[in-house]
N, C-alpha and C positions, 0 to 999 in steps of 0.2 A: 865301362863308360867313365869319362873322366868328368866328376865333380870341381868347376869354379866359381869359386866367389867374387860378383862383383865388387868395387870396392867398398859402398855403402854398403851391404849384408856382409862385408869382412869386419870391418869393424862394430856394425851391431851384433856380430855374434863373440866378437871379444870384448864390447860391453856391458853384455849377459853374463858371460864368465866374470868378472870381475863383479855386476851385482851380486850373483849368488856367491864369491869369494866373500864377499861383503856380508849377506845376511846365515851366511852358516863359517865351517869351520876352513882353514888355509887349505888348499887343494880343492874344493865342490867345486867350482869354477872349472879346473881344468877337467873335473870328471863331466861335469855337466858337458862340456863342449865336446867332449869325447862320445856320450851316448846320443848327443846332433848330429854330430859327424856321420854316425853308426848309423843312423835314424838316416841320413839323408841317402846313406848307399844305398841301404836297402832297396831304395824307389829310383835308382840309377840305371834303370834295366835298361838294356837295347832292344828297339822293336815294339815298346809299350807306349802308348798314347794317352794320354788324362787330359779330364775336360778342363776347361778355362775356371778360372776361379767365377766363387758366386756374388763375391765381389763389383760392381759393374766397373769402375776404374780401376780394378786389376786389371780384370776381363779384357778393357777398352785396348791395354796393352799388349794384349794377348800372352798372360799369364796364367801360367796354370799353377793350383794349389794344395799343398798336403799340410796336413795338422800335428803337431809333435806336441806330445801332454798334453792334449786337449786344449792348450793355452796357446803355441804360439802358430802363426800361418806364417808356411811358405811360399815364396811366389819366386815361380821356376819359367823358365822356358826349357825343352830339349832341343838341341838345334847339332844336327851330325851329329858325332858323337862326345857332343859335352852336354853336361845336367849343369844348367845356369843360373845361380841363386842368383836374386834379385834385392829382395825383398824379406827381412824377418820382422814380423808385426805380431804385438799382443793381439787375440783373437777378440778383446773387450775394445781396443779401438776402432773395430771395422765394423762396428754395430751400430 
């Protein structure tokens, strides 16, 4: 299944890299994007269905959500066979 990123969730996951670039040593950033990367194939399966996020204004868009480090939400649609980021949110904002 092909993984794409909208454009707002392109660019907030390369301004995540570049924070943790920031709060650790040169290269985190691009590791850190690499195990999101890794993290979001994982849940790229064909044929799997996940519920709507518990979000209600995710939800309302009919997004559905996974959690990477317990910190951040994802909010995806599957739609044929693409896995469509949306959406990368601190998991402390949607509280």
């Amino acid at each position: 299944m092909k993984v794409v990123f909208e454009a707002e969730a392109e660019q907030q996951l390369y301004d995540l890299g570049e924070m943790v670039d920031d709060l650790n040593i040169t290269g985190a950033g691009a590791r850190w994007i690499n195990r999101f990367l890794d993290f979001i194939e994982d849940y790229a399966q064909p044929k799997v269905t996940y519920a709507l996020c518990h979000n209600a204004d995710l939800a309302a868009r009919q997004y559905s959500c996974i959690t990477f480090r317990d910190k951040w939400v994802i909010a995806f649609k599957i739609t044929g066979n693409e896995f469509r980021v949306y959406e990368i949110i601190h998991g402390a904002v949607l509280q």
